[in-house]
C-alpha positions as CSV (number, residue, x, y, z in Angstrom):
1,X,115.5,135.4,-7.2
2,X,113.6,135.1,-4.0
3,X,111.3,133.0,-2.7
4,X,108.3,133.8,-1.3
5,X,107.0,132.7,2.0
6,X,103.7,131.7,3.0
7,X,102.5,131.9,6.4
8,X,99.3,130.1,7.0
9,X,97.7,131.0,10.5
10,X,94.6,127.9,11.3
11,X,92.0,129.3,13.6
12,X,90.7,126.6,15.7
13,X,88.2,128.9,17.2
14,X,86.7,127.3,20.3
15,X,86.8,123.7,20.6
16,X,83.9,122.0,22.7
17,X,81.9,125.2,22.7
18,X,79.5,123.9,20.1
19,X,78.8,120.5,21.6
20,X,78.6,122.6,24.8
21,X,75.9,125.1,23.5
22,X,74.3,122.5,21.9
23,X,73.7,120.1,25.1
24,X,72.4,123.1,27.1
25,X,70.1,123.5,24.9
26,X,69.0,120.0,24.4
27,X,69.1,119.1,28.7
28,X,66.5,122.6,28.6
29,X,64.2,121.0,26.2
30,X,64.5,118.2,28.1
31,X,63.4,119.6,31.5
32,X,60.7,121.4,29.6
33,X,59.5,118.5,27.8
34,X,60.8,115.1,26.8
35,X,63.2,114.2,29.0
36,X,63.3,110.3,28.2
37,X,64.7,111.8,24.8
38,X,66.3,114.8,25.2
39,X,68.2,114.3,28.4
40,X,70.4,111.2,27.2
41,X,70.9,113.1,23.8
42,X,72.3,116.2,25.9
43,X,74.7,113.7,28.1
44,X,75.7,112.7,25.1
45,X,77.0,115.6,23.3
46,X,78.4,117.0,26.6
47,X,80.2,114.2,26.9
48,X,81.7,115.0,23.1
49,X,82.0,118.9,23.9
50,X,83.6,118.1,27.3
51,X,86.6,115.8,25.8
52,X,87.5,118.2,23.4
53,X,87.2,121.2,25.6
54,X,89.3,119.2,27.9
55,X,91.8,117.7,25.1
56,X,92.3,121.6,23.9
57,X,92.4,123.0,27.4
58,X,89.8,125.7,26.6
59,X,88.5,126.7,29.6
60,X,85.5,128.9,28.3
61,X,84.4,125.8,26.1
62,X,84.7,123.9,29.4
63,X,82.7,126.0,32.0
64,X,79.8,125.4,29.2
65,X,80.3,122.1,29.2
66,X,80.1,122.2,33.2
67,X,77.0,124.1,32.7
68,X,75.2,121.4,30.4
69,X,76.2,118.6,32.9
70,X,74.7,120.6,35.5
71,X,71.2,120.9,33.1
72,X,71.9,117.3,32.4
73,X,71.9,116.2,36.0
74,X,68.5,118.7,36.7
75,X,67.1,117.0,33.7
76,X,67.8,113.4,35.4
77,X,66.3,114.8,38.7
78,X,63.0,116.2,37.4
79,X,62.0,113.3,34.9
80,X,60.4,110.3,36.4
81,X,60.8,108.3,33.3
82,X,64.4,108.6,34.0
83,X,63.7,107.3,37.4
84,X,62.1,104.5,35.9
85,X,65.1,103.6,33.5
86,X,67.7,103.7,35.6
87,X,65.3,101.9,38.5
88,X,65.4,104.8,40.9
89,X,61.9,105.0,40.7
90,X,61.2,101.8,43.2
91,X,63.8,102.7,45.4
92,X,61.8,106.4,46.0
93,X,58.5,104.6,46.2
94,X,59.2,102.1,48.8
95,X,60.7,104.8,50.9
């Protein structure tokens, strides 16, 4: 008699892509609207998505992630009650 052989094959997709989609999304909504919420959330996640990506060396999964710290960073810029929390906002006044 023969044994038989199983091959299993695991599929581990694209890791970081998720987060990375995800954090776009939520740094957009946050230059569009609430950036005091949506903002941090997004950092957050890209932070996440950007580990992984980084841990798995998948370079699409980290060009998103690149992308979402760059909507991050535009969120940061356009939000003044960012400013405010991180205390930018009396540096830019006094000048």
């Amino acid at each position: 008699m023969s044994e038989q052989q199983t091959v299993v094959v695991v599929n581990a997709g694209n890791p970081g892509m998720m987060a990375g989609i995800i954090a776009c999304v939520l740094a957009v909504l946050g230059i569009l609207f609430l950036g005091l919420v949506f903002v941090p959330l997004a950092a957050i996640v890209a932070l996440i998505g950007t580990i992984s990506a980084v841990k798995h060396k998948n370079a699409k999964s980290i060009g998103v992630n690149v992308l979402a710290w760059v909507l991050v960073l535009i969120g940061i810029i356009t939000s003044p009650s960012l400013w405010a929390l991180f205390g930018f906002a009396g540096a830019v006044a006094t000048s």
